[in-house]
VOGU-3710 file (C-alpha; in Angstrom, 3 decimals, decimal comma):
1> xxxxxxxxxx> -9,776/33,047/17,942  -10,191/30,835/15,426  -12,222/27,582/14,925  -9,868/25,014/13,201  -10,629/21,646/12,852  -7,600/19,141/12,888  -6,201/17,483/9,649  -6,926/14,358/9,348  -4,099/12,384/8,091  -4,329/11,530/3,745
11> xxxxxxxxxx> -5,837/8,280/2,924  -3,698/5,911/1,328  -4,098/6,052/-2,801  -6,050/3,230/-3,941  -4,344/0,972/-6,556  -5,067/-1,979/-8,087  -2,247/-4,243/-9,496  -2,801/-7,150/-11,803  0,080/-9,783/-11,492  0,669/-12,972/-12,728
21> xxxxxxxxxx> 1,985/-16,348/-11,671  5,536/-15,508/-12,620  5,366/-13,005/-9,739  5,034/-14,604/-6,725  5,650/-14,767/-4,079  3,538/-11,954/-3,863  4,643/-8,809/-1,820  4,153/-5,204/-1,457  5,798/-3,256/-1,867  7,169/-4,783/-5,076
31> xxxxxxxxxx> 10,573/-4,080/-6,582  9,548/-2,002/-8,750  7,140/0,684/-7,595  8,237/3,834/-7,086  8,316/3,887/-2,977  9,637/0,761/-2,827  10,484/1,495/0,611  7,148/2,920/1,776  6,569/0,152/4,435  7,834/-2,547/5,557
41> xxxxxxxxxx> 7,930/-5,537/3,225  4,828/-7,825/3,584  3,974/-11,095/1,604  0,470/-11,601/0,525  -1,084/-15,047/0,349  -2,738/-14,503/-3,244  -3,041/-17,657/-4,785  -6,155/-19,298/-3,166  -8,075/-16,578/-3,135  -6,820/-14,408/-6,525
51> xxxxxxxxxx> -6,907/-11,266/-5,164  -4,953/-9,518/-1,770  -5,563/-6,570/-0,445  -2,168/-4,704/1,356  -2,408/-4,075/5,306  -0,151/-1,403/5,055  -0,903/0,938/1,700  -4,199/-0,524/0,567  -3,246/-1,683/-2,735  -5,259/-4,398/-3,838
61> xxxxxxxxx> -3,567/-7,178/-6,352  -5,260/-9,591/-8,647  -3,522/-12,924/-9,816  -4,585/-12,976/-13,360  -5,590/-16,331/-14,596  -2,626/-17,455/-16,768  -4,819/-20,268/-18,329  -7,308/-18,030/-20,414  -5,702/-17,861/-24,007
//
């Protein structure tokens, strides 16, 4: 007999997306990644705090600051 110890299940990639104000309303996933339909759609509340973190995949998006020229 052998002593196996359950898999755990893979953690989530970590990804970090910058976006800008012509994006929002934020949400993840967005139209364009490639498993667009990874999870259910969720809208992030970015622009208060610049930065949201997805419940769901762990992706974490920054609102770049348009203003800096």
């Amino acid at each position: 007999m052998t002593d196996t110890k359950p898999s755990s299940p893979t953690p989530p990639t970590e990804r970090q997306i910058t976006i800008s104000r012509n994006d929002l309303p934020l949400h993840c996933p967005m139209p364009d990644a490639e498993l667009w339909s990874s999870h259910p759609r969720v809208y992030l509340p970015i622009e208060e705090s610049g930065q949201e973190l997805c419940p769901y995949c762990g992706t974490l998006y920054v609102l770049r600051d348009d203003t800096e020229r």
